[in-house]
C-alpha positions in Angstrom: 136.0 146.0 98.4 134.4 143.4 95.9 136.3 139.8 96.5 135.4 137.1 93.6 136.8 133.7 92.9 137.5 132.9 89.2 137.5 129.5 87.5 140.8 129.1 85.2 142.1 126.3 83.6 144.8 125.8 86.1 142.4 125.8 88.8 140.7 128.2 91.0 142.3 131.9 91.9 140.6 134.3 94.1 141.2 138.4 95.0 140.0 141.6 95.0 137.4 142.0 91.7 137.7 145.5 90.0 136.2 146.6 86.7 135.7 143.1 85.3 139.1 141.6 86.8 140.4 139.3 89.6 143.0 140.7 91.4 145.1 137.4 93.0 148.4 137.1 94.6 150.0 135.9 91.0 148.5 138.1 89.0 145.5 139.6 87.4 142.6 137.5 85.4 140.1 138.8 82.9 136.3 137.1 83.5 135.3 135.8 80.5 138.6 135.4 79.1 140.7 133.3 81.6 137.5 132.3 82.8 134.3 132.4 84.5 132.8 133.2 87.9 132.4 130.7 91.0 130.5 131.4 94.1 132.7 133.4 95.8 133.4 131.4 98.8 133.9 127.6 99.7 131.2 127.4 102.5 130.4 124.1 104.6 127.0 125.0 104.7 124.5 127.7 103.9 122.1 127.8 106.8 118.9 129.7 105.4 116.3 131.5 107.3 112.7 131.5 106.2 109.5 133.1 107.1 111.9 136.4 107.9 109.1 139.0 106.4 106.4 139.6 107.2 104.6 140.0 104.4 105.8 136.8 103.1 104.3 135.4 106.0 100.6 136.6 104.9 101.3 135.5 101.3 101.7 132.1 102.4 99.5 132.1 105.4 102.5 131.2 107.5 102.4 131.8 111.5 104.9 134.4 112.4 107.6 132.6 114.1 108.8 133.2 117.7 112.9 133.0 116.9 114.2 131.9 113.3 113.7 129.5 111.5 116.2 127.5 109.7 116.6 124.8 107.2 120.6 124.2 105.5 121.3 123.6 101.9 125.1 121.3 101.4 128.1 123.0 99.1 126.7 120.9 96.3 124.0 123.0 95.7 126.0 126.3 95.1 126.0 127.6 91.6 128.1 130.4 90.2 127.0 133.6 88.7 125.8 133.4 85.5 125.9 129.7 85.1 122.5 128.3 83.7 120.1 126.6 86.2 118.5 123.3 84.9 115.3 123.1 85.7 114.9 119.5 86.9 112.6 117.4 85.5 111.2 115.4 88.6 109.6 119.4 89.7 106.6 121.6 88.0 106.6 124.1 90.7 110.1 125.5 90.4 110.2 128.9 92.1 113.0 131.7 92.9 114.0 133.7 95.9 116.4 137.0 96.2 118.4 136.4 99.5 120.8 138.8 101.4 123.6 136.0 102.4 126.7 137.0 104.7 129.3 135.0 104.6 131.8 134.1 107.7 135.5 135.0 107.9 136.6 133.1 111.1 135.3 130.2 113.4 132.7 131.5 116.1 130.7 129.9 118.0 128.3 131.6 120.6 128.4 135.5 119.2 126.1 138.5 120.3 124.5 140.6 117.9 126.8 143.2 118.5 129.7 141.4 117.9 128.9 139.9 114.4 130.4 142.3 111.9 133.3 141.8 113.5 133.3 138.2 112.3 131.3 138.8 108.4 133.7 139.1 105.4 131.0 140.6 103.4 127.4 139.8 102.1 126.4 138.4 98.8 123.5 137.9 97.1 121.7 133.9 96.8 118.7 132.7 94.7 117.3 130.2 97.0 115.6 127.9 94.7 113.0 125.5 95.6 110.9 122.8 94.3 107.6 123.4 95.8 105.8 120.5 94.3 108.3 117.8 96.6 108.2 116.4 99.9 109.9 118.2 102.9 112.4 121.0 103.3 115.6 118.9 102.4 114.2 117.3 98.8 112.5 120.8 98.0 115.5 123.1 98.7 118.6 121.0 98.9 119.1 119.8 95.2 122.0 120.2 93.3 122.8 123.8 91.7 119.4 125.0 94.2 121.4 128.3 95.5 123.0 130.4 93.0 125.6 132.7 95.0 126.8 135.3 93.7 128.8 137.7 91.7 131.3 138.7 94.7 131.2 139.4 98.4 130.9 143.1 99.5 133.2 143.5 102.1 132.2 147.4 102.8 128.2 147.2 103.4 126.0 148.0 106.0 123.1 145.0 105.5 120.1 147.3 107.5 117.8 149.8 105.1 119.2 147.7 101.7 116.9 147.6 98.8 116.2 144.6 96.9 115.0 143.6 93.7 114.4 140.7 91.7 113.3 140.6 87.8 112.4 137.1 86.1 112.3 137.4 82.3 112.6 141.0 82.7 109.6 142.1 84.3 110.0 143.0 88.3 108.9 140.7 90.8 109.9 141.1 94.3 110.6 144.7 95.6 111.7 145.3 99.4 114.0 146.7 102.0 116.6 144.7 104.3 114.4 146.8 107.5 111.3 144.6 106.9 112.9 141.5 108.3 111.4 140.1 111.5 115.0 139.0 112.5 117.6 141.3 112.0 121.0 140.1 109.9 122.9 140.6 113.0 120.4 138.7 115.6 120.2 136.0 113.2 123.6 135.3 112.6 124.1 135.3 116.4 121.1 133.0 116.9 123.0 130.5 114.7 126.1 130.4 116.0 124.8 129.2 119.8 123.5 126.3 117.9 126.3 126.1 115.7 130.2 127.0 115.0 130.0 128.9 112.2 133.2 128.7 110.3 134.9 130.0 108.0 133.4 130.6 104.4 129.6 129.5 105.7 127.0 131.0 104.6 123.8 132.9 106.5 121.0 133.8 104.0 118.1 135.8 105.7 115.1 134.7 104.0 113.0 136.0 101.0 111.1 139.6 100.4 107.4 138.6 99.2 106.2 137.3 95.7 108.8 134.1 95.2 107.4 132.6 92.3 107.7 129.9 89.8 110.4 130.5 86.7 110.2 128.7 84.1 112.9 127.2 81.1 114.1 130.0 79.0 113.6 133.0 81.5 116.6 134.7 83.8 116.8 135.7 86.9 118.3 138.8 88.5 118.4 139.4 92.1 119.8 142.8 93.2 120.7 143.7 96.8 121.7 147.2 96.9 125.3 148.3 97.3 126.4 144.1 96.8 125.7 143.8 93.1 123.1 141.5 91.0 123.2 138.1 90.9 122.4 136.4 87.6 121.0 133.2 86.2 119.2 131.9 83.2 117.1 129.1 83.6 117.1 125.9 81.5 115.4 122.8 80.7 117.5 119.5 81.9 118.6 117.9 85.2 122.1 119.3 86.3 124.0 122.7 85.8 126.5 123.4 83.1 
């Protein structure tokens, strides 16, 4: 089951997404017509993993890390599904990133890997955008409208042996399988929640494929996780998100 969150003029509605149409408890909502897409969950934080491939790790020339690692990006930097992405103008080296993302149906602190399905509503798909030319995780990653999330969340998936893809302008540049993470979804979900409760509507993204590369004004970006969907964004010039 696909479950989407529409923006309407009377505000927010969320349910089941079939065939182009939210499905809420008062009713049914065409996208595009009674409105558009939001990131399909309210999270208070996305806590992202990096350096989870490894041949990401030799395209950077990063050491292979001994347990995941971790940065978080705030709700302000969520962006809905087919909303443009403003370039800012303060970076030169703005680059994209397809990212598998579950997202958290209940408070749970302290899990074991076997336990977390039982505790995901369903995975979703994130660009994890990041100026490369700033200073430090936080000012390179944490902007506002950095992780477009989207179209739905996939309730009925099994994130192990997913393909990926991602296109920029049309032409394909990242290509992988969910099996050539270093940290399992599972282990790294668990690994978050002993440092953290992970609550409702958070957010787990497990890091980027190889080949994240600059995108520039003018060119979209589609990230497709098998079986979820495809997430999709065109890029602008400007500093915020319409």
């Amino acid at each position: 089951m696909r479950l989407a969150r529409l923006s309407t003029p009377e505000g927010p509605v969320a349910g089941r997404y079939e065939d182009g149409t939210v499905h809420a408890d008062d009713g049914r909502y065409e996208v595009g017509r009674d409105g558009r897409l939001l990131p399909p969950c309210e999270p208070e934080a996305l806590y992202c993993v990096g350096r989870n491939y490894a041949e990401t790790l030799e395209q950077m020339e990063y050491e292979r890390p001994e347990e995941p690692d971790f940065f978080i990006k705030p709700p302000a930097s969520l962006l809905g599904h087919g909303r443009t992405v403003r370039h800012p103008e303060w970076t030169d080296e703005l680059t994209y990133a397809g990212e598998l993302v579950a997202v958290i149906d209940e408070r749970c602190p302290d899990l074991e890997p076997e336990d977390v399905p039982d505790v995901v509503r369903g995975y979703t798909v994130m660009n994890d955008l990041d100026a490369l030319d700033q200073q430090g995780r936080t000012a390179r990653k944490a902007f506002d409208g950095s992780a477009p999330l989207g179209p739905w969340i996939e309730t009925d998936v099994d994130p192990t042996g997913m393909e990926m893809s991602t296109t920029v302008g049309g032409e394909r540049r990242q290509e992988a399988n969910t099996d050539l993470m270093l940290f399992d979804p599972y282990e790294v979900v668990s690994y978050l929640s002993r440092r953290f409760t992970l609550r409702p509507g958070d957010c787990v993204a497990f890091g980027s494929p190889a080949n994240p590369g600059l995108v520039e004004p003018g060119e979209r970006v589609e990230i497709t996780y098998e079986g979820v969907g495809t997430l999709s964004n065109r890029v602008v010039a400007g500093s915020n998100s319409e």
